[in-house]
C-alpha positions in Angstrom: 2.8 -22.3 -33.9 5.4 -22.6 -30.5 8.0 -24.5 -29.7 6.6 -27.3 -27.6 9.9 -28.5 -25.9 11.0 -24.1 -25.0 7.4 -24.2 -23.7 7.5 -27.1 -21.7 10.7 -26.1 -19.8 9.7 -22.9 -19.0 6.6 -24.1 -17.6 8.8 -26.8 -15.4 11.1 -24.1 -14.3 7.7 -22.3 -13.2 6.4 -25.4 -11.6 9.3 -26.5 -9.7 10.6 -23.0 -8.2 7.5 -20.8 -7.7 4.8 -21.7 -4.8 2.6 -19.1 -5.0 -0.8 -19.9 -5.7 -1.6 -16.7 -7.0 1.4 -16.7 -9.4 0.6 -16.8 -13.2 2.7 -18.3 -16.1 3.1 -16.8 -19.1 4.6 -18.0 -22.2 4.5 -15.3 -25.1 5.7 -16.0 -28.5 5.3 -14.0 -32.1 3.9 -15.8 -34.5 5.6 -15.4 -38.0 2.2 -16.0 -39.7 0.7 -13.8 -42.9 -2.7 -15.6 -41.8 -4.1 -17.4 -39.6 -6.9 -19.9 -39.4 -8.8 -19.6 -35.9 -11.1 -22.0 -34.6 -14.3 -20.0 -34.6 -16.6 -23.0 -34.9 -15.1 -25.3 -31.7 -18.1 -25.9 -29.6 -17.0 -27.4 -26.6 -14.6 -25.4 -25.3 -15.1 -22.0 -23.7 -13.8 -19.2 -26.8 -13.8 -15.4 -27.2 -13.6 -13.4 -30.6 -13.4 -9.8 -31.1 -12.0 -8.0 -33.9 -11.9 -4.3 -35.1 -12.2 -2.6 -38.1 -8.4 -1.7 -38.3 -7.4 -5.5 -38.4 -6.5 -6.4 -34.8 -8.2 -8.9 -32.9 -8.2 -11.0 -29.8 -9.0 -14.4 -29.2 -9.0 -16.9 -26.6 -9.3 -20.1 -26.0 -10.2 -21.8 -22.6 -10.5 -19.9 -19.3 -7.4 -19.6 -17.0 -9.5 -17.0 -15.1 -12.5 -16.8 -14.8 -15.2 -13.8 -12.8 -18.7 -14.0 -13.1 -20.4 -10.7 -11.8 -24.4 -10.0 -10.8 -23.9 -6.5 -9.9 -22.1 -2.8 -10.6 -20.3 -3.1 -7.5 -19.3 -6.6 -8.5 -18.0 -5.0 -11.9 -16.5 -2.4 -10.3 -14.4 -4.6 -7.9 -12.7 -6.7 -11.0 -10.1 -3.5 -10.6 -8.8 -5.1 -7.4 -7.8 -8.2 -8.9 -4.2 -8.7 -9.1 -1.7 -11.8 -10.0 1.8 -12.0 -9.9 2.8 -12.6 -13.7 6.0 -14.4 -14.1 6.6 -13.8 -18.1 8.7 -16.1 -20.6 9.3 -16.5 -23.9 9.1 -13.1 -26.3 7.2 -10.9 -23.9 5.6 -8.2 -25.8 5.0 -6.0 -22.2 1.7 -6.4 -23.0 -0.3 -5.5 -18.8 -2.7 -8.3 -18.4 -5.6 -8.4 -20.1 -9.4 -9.2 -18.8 -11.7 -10.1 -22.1 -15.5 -10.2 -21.3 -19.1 -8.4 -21.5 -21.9 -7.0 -19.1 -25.5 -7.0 -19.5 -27.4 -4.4 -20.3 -29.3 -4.5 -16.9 -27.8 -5.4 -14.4 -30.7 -4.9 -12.2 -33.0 -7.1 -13.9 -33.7 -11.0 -13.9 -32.5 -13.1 -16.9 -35.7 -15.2 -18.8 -35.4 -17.1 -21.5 -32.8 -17.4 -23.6 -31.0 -15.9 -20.9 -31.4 -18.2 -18.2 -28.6 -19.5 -16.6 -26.2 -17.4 -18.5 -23.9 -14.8 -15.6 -24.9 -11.3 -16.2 -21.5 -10.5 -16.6 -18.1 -12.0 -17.3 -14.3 -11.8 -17.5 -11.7 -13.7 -18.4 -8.0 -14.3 -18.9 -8.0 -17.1 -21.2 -5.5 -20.0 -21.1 -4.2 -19.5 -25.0 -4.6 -16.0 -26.1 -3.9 -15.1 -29.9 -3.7 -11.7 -30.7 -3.0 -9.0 -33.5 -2.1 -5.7 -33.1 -0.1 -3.5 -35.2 -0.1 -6.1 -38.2 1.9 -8.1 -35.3 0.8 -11.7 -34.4 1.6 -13.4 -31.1 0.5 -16.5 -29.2 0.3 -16.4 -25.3 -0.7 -19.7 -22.6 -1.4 -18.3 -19.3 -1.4 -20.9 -16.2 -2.2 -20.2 -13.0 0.1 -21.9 -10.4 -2.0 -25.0 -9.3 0.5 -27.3 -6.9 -2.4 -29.8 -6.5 -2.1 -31.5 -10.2 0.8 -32.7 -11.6 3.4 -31.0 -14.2 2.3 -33.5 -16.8 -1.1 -33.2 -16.1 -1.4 -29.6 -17.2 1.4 -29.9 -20.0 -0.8 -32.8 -21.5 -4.6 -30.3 -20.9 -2.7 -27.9 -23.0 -1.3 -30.2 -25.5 -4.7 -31.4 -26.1 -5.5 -27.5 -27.0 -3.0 -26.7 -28.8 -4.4 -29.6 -31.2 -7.6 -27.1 -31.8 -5.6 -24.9 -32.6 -4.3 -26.5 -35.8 -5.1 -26.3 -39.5 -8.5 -27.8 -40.5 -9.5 -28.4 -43.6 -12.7 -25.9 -44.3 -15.7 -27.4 -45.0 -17.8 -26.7 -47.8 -21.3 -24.5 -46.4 -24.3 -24.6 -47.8 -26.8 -21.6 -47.1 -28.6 -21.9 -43.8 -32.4 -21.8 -44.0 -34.9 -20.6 -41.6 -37.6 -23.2 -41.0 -39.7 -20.9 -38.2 -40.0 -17.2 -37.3 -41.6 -15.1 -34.9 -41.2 -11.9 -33.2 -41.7 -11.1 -29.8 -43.2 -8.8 -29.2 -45.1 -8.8 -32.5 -46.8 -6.3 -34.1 -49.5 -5.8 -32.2 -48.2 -5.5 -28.7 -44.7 -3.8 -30.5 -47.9 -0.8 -31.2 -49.8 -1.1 -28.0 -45.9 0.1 -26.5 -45.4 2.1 -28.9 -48.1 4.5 -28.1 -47.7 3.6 -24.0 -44.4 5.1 -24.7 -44.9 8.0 -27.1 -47.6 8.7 -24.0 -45.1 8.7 -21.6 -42.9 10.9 -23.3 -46.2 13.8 -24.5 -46.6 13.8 -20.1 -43.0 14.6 -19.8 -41.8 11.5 -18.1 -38.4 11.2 -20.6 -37.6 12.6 -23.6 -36.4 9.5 -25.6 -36.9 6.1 -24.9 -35.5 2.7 -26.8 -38.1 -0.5 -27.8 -36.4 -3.3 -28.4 -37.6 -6.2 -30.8 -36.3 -10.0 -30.2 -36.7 -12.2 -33.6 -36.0 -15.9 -32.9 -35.6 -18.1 -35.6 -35.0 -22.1 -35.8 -32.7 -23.0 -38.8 -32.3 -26.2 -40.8 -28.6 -26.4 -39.5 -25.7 -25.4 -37.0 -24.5 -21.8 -37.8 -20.9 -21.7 -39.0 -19.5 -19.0 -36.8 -16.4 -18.9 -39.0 -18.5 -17.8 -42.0 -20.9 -15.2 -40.2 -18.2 -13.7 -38.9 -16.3 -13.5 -42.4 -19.2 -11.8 -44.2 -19.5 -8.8 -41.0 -19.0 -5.3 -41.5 -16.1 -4.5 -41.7 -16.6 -1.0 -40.2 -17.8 -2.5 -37.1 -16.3 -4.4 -34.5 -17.0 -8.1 -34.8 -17.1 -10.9 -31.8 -18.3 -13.9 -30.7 -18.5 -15.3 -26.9 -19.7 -18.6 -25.6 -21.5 -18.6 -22.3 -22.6 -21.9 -21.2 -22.7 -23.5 -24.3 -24.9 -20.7 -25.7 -22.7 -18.0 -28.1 -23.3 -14.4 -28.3 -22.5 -13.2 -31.4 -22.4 -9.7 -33.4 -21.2 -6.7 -35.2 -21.8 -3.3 -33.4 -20.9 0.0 -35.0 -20.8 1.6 -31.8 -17.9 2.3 -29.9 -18.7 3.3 -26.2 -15.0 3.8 -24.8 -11.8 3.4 -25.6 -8.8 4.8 -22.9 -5.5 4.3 -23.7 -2.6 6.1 -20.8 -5.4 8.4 -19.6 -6.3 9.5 -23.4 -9.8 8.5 -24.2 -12.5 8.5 -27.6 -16.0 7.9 -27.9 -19.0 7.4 -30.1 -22.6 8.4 -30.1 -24.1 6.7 -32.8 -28.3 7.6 -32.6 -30.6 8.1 -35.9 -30.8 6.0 -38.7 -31.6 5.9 -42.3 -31.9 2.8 -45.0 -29.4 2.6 -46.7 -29.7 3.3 -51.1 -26.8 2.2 -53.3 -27.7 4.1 -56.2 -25.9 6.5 -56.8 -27.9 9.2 -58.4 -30.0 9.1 -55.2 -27.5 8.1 -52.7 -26.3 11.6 -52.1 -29.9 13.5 -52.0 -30.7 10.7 -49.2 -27.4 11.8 -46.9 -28.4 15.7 -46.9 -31.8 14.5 -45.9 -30.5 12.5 -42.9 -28.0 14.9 -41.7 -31.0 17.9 -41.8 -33.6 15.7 -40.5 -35.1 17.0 -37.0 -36.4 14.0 -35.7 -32.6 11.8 -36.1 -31.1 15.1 -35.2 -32.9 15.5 -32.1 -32.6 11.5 -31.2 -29.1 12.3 -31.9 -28.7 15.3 -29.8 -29.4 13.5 -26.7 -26.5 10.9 -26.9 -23.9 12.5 -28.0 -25.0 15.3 -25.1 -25.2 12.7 -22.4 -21.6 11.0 -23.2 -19.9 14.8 -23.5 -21.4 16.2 -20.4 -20.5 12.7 -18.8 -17.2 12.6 -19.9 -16.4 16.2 -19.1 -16.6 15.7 -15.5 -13.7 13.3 -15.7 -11.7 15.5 -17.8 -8.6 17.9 -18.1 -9.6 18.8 -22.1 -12.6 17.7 -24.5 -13.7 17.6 -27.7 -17.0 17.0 -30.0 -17.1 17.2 -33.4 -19.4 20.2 -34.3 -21.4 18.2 -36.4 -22.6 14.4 -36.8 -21.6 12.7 -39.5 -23.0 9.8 -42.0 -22.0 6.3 -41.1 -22.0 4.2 -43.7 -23.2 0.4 -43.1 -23.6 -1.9 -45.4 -27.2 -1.6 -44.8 -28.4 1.7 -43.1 -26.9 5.1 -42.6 -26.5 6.2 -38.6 -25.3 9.5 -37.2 -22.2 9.6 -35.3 -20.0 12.3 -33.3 -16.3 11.6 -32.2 -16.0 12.8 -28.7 -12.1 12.9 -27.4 -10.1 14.3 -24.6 -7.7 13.3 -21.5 -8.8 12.4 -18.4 -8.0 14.6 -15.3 -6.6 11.7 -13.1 -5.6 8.2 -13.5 -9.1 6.9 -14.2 -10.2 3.2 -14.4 -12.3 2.1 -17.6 -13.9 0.0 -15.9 -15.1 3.0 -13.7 -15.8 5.4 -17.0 -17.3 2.5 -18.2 -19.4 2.2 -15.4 -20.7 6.0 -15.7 -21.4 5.6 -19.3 -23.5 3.1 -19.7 -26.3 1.9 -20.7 -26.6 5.2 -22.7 -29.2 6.7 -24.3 -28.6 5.1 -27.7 -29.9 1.7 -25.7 -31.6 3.2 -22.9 -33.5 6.7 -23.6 -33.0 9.8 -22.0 -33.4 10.4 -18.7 -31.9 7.1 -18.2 -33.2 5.8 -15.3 -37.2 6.8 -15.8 -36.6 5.0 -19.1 -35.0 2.0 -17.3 -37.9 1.5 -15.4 -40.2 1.4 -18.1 -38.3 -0.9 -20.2 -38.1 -3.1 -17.4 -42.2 -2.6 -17.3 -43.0 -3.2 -20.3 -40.5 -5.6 -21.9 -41.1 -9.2 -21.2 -38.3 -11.0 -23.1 -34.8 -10.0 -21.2 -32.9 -8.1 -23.3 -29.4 -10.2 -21.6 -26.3 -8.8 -23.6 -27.8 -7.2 -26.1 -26.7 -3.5 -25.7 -24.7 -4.0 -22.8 -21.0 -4.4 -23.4 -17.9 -6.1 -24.6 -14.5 -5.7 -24.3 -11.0 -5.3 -22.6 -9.5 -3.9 -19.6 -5.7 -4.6 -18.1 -4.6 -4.0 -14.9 -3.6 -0.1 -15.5 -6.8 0.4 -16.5 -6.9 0.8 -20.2 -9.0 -0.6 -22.3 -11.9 -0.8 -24.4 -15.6 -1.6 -24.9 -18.1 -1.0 -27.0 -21.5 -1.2 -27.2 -23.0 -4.9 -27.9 -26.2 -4.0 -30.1 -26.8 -5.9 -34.0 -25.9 -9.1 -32.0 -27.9 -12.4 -30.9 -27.8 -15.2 -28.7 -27.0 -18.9 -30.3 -28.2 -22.0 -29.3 -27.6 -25.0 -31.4 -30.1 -24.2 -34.4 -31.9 -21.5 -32.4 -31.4 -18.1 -33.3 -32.2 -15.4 -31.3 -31.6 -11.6 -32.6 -32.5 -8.3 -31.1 -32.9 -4.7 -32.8 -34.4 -1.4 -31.2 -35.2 1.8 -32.0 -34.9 5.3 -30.4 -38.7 7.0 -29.5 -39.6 11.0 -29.6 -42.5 12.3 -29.8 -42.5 12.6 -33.5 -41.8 9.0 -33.3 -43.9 7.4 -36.1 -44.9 3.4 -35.5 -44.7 2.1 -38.8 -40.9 4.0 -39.4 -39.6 2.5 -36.3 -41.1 -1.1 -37.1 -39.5 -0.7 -40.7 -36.0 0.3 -38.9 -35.7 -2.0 -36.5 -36.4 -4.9 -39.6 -32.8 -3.4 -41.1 -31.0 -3.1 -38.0 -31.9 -7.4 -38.4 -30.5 -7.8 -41.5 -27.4 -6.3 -40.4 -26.7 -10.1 -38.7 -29.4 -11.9 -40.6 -27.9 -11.5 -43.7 -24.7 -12.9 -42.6 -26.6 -16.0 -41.7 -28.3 -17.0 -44.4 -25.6 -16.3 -46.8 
């Protein structure tokens, strides 16, 4: 995949002539590969995956760089990170690049599964592969470390670069789910319900989101490699370890994506089940897209990111209507929302201003915030918070982490919600949340 001898005199010429501590190697190479084989399924070393639904993709292997945040103003301070870069090899001017996620609260404590697991995290990994643009390339990032020796670190790479090479794939059998229980279940999901739908008739928000947790034990390890093969591929696809836990999904919902001070967004609210025949397929999208209650839902995301965005724009736009998004299993509403941003902007501050929104949260945010945190006992961790990319001119991307879960060894943990109005009926939004699961689940036990 590189030339090990180019790479290992570049990295002496690094070592021997620069001192500073804060100085980071790297060694960028294209990769003239039609495919590639990554190594989803290696458990014990720290990996990132996250792929779109135009082809490209980013992952990493290893941590080079690591921030662990508790906090907004902790998040907000990863902008003031800097490192001198020293490039070699086939630089593709590509700015620095932070991978990582946030929670969905950051306010809140962590419970099981969630214990022990940093509420947020970035990194700049030590071996980056990446495609963009149909282009493949290969980067190993160092940071300047005097106190261990030249062949020290040439041999901890070596030793990665051997994970890195073609395996033979194993055969899989289907994975199997020996137990099953939801949390909360369907009693207690009712008793909130109606707290909720009570809440809302005295005024107190307008929309607010119950989430489900479904944790499963299989019969097996998951193979990562497969789950993620058999995603949607409309969505963007990742995987993340986090102390030897792995957060895995497939989220339809992009929150924001800024590239030189040009910016698009999604809100994705209402849902439908999906029907795949075909002389009733097309009777159930007019339904959706004049339905008042998914309308109204709707109405309040797409609202909240506009009138959000606005205030950190020179121009706008929103679609004039939503339009059907087509899973492989449901149908959601969505309205693109573009424009420029009136100043050089940080995502990490639009970001910031966005989220959670109320797709995840309800509407207004923080009187539903406080409820959630009231009323639901199992910590919601990752699930619709955020994952992504920023770089060091503040571009970058995230999107919204929902249809995900948290793995640990054969324990599966995955999370659905629903938005609540007052025309919010219990059994519907049991019945939606049970698709939103199969959007993972069937991936699993495939």
């Amino acid at each position: 995949m590189i030339n090990i001898a180019n790479f290992k005199s570049d990295f002496e010429s690094f070592y021997q002539n620069i001192k500073d501590e804060k100085s980071l190697f790297r060694y960028t190479k294209k990769i003239n590969l039609n495919k590639i084989d990554l190594p989803l399924n290696h458990k014990s070393k720290n990996i990132f995956y996250i792929s779109y639904k135009n082809n490209d993709f980013y992952f990493g292997l290893g941590e080079c760089i690591k921030h662990q945040i508790s906090s907004r103003n902790e998040l907000l301070n990863l902008k003031d990170n800097s490192v001198n870069i020293i490039d070699y090899g086939n630089n593709p001017n590509i700015p620095i690049q932070y991978f990582g996620g946030v929670a969905f609260d950051l306010k809140s404590a962590f419970n099981n599964p969630w214990k022990n697991i940093p509420k947020g995290k970035f990194t700049i990994p030590k071996i980056l592969i990446s495609k963009k643009n149909n282009a493949l390339f290969i980067s190993i990032y160092i940071l300047n470390n005097q106190s261990k020796s030249f062949q020290n670190i040439i041999n901890e790479y070596l030793e990665l670069f051997k994970i890195l090479a073609p395996k033979k794939n194993k055969s899989c059998n289907n994975t199997k789910i020996h137990e099953q229980n939801n949390y909360p279940d369907k009693k207690e999901y009712s008793n909130i319900f109606n707290y909720y739908i009570n809440e809302i008739k005295n005024k107190k928000y307008n929309k607010i989101i119950l989430s489900r947790l479904k944790h499963m034990v299989t019969n097996k390890d998951l193979n990562f490699k497969q789950i993620l093969k058999n995603t949607d591929k409309n969505c963007t696809n990742f995987l993340f370890s986090l102390n030897n836990k792995y957060f895995i999904g497939s989220t339809p919902e992009n929150l924001i994506d800024i590239n030189n001070n040009l910016f698009t967004s999604e809100a994705i609210a209402g849902t439908y089940k999906k029907e795949n025949k075909e002389d009733i397929k097309e009777a159930i999208k007019k339904k959706f897209l004049s339905d008042k209650k998914e309308l109204e839902e709707h109405k309040y995301v797409s609202n909240y990111i506009y009138n959000t965005l606005k205030k950190y724009s020179n121009k706008i736009s929103i679609s004039e209507h939503p339009e059907i998004l087509e899973l492989k299993n449901l149908y959601h509403l969505k309205t693109s929302i573009k424009g420029e941003l009136n100043k050089r902007n940080h995502i990490l501050d639009i970001m910031n201003k966005l989220y959670p929104t109320p797709a995840v949260s309800g509407y207004p945010k923080e009187y539903a915030l406080k409820s959630i945190r009231l009323k639901e006992k199992k910590s919601r961790g990752w699930y619709s918070g955020c994952i992504g990319w920023f770089d060091i001119n503040g571009n970058g991307r995230f999107d919204v982490s929902i249809r995900s879960g948290l793995i640990d060894n054969k324990n599966i943990y995955l999370y659905s919600g629903s938005g609540l109005i007052e025309s919010s009926i219990l059994n519907n939004e049991w019945l939606e949340t049970e698709v939103k699961f199969k959007h993972l689940l069937n991936t699993i036990t495939n």
